[in-house]
ROVO-668789 format. One record per residue: residue in one letter; y, x, z of N, C-alpha, C in turn. Coordinates in steps of 0.1 Angstrom, whole numbers, padded with zeros to 4 digits, always signed. Layout:
# ROVO-668789
aYXZYXZYXZ
...
***
This chain:
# ROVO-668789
x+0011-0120+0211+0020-0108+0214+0030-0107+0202
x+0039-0104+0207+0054-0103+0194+0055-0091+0187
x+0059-0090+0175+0060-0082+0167+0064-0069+0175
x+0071-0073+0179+0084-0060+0189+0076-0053+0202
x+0066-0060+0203+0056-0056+0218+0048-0046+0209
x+0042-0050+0198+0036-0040+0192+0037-0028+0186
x+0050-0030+0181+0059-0016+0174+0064-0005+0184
x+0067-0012+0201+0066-0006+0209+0057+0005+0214
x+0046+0004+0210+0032+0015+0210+0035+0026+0203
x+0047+0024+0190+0049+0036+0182+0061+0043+0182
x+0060+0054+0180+0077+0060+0183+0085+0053+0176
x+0099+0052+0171+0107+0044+0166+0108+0050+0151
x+0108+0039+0143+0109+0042+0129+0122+0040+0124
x+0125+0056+0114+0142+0059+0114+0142+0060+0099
x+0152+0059+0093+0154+0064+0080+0155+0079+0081
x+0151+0086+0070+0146+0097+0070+0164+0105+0064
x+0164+0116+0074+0176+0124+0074+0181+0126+0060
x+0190+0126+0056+0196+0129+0044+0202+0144+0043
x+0203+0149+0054+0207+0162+0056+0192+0172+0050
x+0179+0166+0056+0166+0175+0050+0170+0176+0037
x+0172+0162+0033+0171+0160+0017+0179+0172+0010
x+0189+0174+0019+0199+0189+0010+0197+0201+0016
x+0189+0202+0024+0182+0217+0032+0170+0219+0015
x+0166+0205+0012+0152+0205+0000+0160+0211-0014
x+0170+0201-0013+0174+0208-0027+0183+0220-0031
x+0190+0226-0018+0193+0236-0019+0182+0248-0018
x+0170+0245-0014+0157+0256-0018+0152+0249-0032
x+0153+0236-0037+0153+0239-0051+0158+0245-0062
x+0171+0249-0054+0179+0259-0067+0181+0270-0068
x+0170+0279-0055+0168+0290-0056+0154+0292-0062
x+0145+0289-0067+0137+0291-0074+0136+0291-0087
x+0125+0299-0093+0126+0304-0110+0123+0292-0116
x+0134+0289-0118+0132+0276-0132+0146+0268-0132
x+0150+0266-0143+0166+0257-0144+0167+0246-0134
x+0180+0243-0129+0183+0235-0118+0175+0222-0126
x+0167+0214-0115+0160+0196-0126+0148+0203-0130
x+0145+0209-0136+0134+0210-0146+0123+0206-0146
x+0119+0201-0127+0104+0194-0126+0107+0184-0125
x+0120+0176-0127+0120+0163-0129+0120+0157-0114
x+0112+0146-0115+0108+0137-0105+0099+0146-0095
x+0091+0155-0100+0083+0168-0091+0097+0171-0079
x+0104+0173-0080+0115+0181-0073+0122+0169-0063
x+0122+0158-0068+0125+0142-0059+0115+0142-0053
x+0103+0141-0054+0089+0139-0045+0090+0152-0035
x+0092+0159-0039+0089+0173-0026+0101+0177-0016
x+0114+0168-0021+0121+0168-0016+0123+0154-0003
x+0116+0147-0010+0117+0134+0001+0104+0138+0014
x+0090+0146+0006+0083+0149+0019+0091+0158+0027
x+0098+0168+0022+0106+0174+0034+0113+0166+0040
x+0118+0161+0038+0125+0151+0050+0117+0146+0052
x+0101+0139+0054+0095+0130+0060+0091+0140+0070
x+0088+0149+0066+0079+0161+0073+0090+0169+0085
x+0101+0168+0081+0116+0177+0085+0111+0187+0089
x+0107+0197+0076+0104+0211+0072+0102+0215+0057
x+0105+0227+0058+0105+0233+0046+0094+0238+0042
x+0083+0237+0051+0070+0240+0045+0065+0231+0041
x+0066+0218+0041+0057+0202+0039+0037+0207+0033
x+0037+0198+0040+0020+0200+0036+0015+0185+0036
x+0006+0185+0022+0000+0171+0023-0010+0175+0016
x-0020+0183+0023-0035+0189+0020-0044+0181+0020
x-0042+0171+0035-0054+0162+0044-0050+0150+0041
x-0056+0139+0032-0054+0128+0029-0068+0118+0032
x-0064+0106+0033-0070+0095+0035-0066+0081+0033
x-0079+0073+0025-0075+0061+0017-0077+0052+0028
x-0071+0044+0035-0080+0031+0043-0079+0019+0035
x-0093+0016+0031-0092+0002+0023-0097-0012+0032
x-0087-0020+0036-0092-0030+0041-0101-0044+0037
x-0112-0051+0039-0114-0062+0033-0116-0073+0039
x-0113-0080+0032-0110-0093+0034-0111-0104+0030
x-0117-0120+0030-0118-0132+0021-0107-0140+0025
x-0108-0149+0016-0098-0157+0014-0100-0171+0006
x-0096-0181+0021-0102-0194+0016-0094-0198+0002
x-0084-0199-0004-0078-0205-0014-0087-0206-0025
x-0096-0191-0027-0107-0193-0033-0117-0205-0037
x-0114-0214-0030-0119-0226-0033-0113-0236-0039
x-0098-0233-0042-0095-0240-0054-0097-0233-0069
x-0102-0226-0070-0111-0217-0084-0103-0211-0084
x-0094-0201-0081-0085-0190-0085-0093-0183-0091
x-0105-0176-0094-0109-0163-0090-0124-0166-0100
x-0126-0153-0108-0137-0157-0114-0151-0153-0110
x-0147-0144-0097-0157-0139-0092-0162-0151-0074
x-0170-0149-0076-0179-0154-0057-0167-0147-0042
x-0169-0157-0033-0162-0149-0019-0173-0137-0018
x-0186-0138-0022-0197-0130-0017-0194-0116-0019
x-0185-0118-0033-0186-0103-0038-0175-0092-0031
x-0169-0098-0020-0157-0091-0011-0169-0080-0001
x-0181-0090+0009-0191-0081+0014-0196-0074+0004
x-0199-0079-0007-0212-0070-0016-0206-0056-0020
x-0191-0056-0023-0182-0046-0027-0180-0031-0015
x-0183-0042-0003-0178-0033+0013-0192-0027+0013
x-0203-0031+0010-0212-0021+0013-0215-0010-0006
x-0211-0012-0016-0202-0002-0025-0199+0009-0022
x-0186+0005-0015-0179+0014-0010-0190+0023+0005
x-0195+0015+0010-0204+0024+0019-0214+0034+0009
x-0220+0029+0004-0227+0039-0008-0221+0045-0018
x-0209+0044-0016-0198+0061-0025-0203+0055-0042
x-0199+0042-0041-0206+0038-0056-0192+0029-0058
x-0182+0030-0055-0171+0022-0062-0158+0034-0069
x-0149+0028-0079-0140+0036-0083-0131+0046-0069
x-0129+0035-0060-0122+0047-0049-0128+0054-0051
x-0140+0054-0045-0150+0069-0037-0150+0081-0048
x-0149+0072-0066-0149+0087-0076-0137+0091-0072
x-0121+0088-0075-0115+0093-0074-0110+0099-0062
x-0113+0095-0052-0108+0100-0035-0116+0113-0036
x-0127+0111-0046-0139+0127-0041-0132+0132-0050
x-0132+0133-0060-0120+0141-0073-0104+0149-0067
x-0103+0135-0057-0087+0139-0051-0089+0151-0036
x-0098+0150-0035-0102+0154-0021-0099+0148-0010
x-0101+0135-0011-0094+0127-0002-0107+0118+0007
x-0106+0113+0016-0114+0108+0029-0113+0089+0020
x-0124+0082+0022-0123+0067+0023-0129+0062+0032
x-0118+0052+0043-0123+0042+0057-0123+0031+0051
x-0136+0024+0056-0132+0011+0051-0135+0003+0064
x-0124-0007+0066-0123-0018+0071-0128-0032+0072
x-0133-0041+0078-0141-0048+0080-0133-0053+0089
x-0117-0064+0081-0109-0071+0094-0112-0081+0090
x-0117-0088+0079-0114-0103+0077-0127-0107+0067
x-0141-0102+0063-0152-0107+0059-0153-0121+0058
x-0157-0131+0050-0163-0141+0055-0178-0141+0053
x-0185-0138+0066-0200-0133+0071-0201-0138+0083
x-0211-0145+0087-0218-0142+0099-0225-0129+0107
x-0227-0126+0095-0236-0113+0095-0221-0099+0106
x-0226-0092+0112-0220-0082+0120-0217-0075+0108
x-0204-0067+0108-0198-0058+0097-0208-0045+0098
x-0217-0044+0088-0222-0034+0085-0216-0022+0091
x-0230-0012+0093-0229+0002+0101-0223+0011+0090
x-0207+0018+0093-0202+0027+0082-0191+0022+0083
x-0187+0010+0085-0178+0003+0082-0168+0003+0097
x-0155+0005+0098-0149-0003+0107-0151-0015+0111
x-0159-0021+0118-0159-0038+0126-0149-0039+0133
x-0138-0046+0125-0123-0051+0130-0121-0065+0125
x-0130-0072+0124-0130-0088+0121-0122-0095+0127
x-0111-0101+0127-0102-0108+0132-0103-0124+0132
x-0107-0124+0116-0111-0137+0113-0121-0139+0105
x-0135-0148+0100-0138-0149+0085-0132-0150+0076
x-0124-0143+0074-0111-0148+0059-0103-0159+0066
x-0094-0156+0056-0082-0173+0056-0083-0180+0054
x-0078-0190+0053-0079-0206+0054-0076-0206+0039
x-0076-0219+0033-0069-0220+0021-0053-0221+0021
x-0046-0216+0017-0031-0218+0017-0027-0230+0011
x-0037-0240+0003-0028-0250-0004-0031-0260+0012
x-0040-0259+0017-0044-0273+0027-0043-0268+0042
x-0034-0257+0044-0032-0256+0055-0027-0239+0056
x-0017-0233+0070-0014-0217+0067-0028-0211+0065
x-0029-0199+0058-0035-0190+0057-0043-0186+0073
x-0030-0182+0074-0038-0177+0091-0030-0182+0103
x-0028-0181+0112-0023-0186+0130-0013-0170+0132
x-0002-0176+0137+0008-0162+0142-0002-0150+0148
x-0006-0156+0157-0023-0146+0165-0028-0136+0152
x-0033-0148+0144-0043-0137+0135-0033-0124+0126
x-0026-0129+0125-0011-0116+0115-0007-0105+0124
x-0007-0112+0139-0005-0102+0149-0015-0089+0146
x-0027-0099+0150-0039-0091+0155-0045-0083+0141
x-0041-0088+0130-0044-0074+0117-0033-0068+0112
x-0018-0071+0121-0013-0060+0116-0012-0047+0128
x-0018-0054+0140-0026-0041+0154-0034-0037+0145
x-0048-0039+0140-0059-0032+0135-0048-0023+0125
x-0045-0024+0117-0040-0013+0108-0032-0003+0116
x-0019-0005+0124-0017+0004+0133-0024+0014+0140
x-0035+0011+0144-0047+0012+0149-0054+0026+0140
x-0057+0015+0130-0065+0028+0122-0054+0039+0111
x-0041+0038+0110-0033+0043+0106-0031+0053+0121
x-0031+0053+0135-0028+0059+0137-0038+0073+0139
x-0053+0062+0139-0064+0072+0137-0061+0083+0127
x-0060+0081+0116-0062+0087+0107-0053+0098+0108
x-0040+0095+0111-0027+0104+0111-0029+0113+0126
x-0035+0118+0131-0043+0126+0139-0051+0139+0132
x-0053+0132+0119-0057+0144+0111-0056+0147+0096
x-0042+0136+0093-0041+0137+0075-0027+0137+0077
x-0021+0144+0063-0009+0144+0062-0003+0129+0051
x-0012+0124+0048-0011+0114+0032-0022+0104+0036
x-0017+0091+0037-0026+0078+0038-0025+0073+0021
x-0035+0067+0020-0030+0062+0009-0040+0044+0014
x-0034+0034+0007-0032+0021+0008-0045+0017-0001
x-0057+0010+0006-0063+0000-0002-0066-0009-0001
x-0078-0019-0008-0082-0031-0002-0091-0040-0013
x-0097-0048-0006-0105-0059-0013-0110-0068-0006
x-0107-0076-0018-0107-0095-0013-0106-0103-0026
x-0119-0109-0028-0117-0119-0039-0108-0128-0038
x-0098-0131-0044-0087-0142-0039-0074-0136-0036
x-0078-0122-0034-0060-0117-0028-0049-0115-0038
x-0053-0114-0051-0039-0111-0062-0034-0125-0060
x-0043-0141-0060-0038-0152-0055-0022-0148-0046
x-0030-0145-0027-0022-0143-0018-0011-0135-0026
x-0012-0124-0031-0001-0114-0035+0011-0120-0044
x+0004-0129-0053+0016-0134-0060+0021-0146-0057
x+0017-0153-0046+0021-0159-0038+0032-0157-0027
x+0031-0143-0017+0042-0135-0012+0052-0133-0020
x+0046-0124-0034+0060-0122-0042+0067-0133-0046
x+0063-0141-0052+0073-0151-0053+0085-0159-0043
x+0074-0158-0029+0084-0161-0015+0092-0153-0012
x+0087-0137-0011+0099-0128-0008+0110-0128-0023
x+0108-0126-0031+0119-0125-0041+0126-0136-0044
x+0120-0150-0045+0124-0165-0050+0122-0169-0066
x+0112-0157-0072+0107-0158-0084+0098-0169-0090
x+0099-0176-0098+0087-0187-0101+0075-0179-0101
x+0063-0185-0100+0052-0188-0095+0043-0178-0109
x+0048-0186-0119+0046-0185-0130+0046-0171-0136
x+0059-0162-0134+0065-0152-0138+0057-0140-0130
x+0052-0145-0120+0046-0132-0108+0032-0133-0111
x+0023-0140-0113+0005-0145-0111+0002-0140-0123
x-0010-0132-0125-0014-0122-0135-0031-0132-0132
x-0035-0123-0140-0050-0129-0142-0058-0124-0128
x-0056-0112-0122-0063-0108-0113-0080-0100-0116
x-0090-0108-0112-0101-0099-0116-0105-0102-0131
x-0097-0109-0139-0102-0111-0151-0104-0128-0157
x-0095-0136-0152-0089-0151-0153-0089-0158-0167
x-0093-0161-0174-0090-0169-0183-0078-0178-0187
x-0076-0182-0194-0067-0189-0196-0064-0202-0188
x-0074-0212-0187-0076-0223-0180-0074-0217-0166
x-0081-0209-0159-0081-0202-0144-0067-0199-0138
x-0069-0192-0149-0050-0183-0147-0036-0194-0152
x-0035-0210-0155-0028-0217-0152-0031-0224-0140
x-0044-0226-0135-0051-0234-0124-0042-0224-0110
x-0041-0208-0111-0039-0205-0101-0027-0206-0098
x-0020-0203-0107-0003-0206-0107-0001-0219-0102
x-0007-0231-0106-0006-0246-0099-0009-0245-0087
x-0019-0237-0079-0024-0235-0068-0012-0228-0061
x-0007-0218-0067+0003-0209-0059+0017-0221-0058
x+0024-0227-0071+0032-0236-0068+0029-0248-0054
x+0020-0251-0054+0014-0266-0046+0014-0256-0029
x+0005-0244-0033+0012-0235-0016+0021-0236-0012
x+0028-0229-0021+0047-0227-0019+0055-0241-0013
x+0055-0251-0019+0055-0263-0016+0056-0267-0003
x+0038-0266-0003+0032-0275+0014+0039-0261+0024
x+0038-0253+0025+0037-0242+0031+0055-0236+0035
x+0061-0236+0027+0073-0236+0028+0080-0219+0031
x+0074-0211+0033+0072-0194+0039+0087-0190+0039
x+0092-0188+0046+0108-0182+0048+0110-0170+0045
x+0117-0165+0036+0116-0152+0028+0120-0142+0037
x+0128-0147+0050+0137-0135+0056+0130-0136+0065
x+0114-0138+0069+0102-0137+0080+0090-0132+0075
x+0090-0119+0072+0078-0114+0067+0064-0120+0070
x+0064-0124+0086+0053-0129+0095+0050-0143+0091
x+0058-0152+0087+0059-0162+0083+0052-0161+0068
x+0057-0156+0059+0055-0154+0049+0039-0151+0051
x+0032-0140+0054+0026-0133+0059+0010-0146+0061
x+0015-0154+0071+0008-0165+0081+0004-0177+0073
x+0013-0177+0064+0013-0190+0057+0007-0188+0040
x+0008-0177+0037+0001-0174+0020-0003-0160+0020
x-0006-0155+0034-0012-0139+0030-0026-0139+0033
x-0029-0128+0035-0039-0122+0040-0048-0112+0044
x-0058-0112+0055-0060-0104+0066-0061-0091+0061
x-0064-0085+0051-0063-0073+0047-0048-0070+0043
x-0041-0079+0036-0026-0077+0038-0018-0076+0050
x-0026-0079+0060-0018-0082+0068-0022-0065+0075
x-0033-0060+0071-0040-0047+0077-0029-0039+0073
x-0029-0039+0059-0017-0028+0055-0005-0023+0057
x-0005-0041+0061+0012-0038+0065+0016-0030+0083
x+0002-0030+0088+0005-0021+0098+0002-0012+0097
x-0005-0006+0089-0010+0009+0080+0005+0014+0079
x+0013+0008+0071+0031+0013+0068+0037+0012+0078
x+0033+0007+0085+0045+0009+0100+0044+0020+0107
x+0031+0020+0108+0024+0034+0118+0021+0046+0110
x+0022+0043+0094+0024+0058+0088+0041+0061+0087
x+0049+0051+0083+0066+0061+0088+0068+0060+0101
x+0064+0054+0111+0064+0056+0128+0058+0069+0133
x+0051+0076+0124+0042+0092+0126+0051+0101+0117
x+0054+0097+0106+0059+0107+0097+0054+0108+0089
x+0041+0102+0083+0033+0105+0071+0040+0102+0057
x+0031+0108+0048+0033+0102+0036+0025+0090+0032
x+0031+0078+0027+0026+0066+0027+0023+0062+0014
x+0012+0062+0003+0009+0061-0008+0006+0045-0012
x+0016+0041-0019+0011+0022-0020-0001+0025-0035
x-0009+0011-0035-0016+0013-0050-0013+0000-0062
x-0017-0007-0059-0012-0016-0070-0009-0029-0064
x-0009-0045-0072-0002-0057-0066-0004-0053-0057
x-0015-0057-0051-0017-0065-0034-0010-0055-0023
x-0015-0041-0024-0011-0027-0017+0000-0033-0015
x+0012-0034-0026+0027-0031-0028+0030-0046-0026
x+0024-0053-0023+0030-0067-0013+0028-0065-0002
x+0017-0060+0005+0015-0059+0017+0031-0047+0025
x+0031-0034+0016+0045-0028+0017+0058-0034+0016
x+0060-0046+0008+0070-0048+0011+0073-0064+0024
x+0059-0068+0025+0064-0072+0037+0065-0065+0050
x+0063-0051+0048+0064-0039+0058+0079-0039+0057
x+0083-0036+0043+0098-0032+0043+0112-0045+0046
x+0105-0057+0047+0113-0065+0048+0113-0067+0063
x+0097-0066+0068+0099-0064+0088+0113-0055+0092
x+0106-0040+0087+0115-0028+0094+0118-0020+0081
x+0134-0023+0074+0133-0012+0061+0135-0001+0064
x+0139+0006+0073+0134+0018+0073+0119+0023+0067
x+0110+0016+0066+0099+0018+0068+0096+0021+0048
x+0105+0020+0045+0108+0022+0027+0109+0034+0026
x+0116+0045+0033+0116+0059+0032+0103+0064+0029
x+0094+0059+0038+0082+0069+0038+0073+0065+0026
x+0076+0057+0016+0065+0053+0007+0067+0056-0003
x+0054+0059-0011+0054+0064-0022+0045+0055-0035
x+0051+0048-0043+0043+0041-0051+0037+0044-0068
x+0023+0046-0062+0013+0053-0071+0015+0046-0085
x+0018+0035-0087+0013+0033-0104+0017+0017-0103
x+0020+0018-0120+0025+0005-0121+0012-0007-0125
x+0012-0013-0115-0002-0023-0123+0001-0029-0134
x-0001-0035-0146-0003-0048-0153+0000-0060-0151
x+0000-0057-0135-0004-0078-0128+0014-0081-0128
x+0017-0090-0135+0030-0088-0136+0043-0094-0121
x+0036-0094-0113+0049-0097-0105+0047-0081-0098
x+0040-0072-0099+0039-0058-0092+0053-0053-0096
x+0057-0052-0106+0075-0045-0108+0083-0053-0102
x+0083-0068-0099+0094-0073-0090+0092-0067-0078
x+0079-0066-0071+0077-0059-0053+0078-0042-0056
x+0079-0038-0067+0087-0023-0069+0101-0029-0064
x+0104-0031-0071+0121-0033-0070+0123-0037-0056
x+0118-0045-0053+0118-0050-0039+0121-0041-0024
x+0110-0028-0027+0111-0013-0017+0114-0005-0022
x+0124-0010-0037+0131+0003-0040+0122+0016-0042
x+0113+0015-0054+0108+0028-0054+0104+0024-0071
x+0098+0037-0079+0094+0042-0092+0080+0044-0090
x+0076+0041-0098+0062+0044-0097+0061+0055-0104
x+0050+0064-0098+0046+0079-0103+0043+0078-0113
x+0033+0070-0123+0024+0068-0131+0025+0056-0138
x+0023+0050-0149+0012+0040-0157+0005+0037-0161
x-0007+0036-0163-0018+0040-0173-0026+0025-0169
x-0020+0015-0169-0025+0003-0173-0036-0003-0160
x-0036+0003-0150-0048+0003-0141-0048-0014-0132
x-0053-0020-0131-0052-0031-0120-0063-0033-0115
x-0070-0025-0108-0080-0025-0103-0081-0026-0088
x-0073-0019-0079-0068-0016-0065-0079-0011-0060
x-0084-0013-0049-0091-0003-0041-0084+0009-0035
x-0073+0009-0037-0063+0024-0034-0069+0034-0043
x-0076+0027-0052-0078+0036-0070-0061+0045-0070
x-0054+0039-0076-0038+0046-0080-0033+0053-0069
x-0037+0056-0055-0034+0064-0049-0042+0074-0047
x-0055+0077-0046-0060+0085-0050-0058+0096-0059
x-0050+0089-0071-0049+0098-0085-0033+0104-0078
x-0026+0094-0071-0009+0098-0066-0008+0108-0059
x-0019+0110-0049-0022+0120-0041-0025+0135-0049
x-0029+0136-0064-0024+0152-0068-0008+0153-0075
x-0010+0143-0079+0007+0146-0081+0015+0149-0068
x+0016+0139-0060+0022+0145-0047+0022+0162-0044
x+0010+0159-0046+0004+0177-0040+0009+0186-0052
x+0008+0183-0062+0014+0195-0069+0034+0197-0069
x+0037+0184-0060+0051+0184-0063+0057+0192-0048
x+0049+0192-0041+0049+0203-0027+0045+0214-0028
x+0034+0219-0041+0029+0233-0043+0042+0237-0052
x+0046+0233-0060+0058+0236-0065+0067+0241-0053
x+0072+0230-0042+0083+0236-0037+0080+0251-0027
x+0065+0245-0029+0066+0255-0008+0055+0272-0021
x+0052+0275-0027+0046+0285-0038+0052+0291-0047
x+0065+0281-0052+0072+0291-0066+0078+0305-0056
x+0082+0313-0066+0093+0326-0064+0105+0319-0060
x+0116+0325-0055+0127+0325-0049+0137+0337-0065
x+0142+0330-0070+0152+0344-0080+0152+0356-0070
x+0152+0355-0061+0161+0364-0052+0144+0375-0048
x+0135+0366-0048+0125+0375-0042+0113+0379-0054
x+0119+0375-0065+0109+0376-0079+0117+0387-0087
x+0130+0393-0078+0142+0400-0092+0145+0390-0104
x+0150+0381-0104+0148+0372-0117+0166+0370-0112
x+0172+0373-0125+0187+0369-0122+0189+0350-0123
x+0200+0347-0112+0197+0335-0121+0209+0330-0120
x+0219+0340-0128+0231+0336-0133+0227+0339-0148
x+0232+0324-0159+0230+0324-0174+0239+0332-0181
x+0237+0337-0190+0249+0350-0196+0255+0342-0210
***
């Protein structure tokens, strides 16, 4: 089924009115405090008005969906950890024992976890979404990643459960796990941007020296056999991604096709987004990018969807960890707009003498 058969399920995804955007900041400069003064607070509460196209914006009801996934490349030693530890991690997360679950409970925020791409025999555990598409990917050096079919069919599952969710949250935020996927991720970036191999591939779960040249040879020798056309997300996608990336990137389509707020978290999140934004850029309006990872090709796929990151604090962990923490900033940059005084309704003059 074609990309265009699928996006057809969702109302049409537009760039967000620029007219909201001055309905936002003309109620920014009626409230008690110097025109600017929240900074970047006042750009954030101003772009959910326009996602929202209201002056009340509310983003109270949030939810993380973290998708998982394996990944054959793994078997050229990328990774210092086992494929095992992708299931062992999904049931973690089922027992409210991984970093999400601290911060999503701290944020007040919901964690789904997804179960599109396991490599198990075993049935995806009870708790979990059973959305298995495939056992993981293929290895990208010895053949594509996945089949046109399989990219289809996980970037339906995220639509899917993106639309679930937006039925009752105002804020999704982006996660995931897959031993092997910062591989996949710095692999995409380098295809979408045309960046060496070298410059984008970070250690991932903790790489060594030896590992973390071995993976970069692995991503060069992909790139290579594989050939990924920068201006075919799907392509790109099919040939060096993977099934949890491929989840997310319908997660973004179907949260700016609702109107939501779309919270990316670190690498992999923010590759998966920008092969969202390179399908349909409109789909750049609605996102919001939590935090700058460490993994160094994550500032080129900033640049990429045109966005700043809220935060740094060194984090490369993923799990939709950095959205979780993005989700109270958000919220306090909307309690600002839609809670301060008005000059006009506080008595507060607000002409300077």
């Amino acid at each position: 089924m074609p990309l265009e058969h699928i996006l057809q399920r969702l109302p049409p995804i537009q760039r967000i009115d620029r007219a909201w955007i001055a309905k936002a900041e003309a109620r920014q400069l009626s409230l008690t405090k110097p025109p600017g003064s929240l900074g970047r607070l006042e750009e954030i509460a101003n772009r959910v008005v326009a996602i929202q196209q209201t002056l009340a914006p509310t983003v109270d009801a949030a939810q993380i969906i973290v998708f998982a996934g394996d990944h054959g490349v793994t078997a050229e030693g990328v990774a210092p950890y086992p494929s095992a530890v992708t299931a062992q991690m999904v049931a973690n997360f089922l027992a409210g024992g991984a970093a999400v679950n601290a911060l999503a409970a701290a944020a007040g925020a919901g964690v789904t976890v997804v179960d599109i791409g396991v490599a198990s025999e075993a049935p995806s555990p009870a708790g979990t979404r059973g959305r298995r598409v495939a056992p993981g990917t293929r290895n990208m050096v010895r053949e594509p990643a996945m089949t046109s079919d399989e990219v289809l069919a996980a970037i339906a599952v995220g639509i899917e459960q993106c639309l679930d969710a937006a039925q009752r949250v105002d804020m999704i935020g982006l996660g995931e796990m897959g031993i092997g996927n910062s591989t996949a991720a710095a692999a995409i970036t380098a295809a979408l941007t045309g960046l060496p191999p070298a410059t984008v591939t970070g250690r991932g779960t903790g790489a060594d020296d030896v590992m973390w040249q071995r993976k970069i040879a692995v991503i060069e020798a992909a790139l290579r056999a594989r050939q990924p056309d920068p201006q075919d997300g799907l392509d790109v996608l099919a040939k060096v991604g993977g099934l949890e990336i491929a989840g997310l990137v319908g997660v973004v389509l179907a949260g700016a096709a609702t109107r939501r707020v779309v919270v990316t978290d670190g690498f992999i999140a923010t590759a998966a987004a920008a092969i969202a934004v390179q399908l349909v850029p409109a789909a750049g309006d609605y996102l919001f990018a939590a935090h700058r990872s460490i993994e160094p090709g994550h500032a080129a796929l900033l640049h990429f969807i045109a966005q700043e990151p809220l935060f740094d604090l060194r984090m490369r962990l993923g799990e939709g960890s950095g959205a979780a923490l993005a989700f109270g900033v958000i919220r306090a940059a909307v309690a600002a707009f839609t809670r301060m005084a008005t000059f006009e309704s506080a008595g507060v003059s607000d002409r300077p003498v």
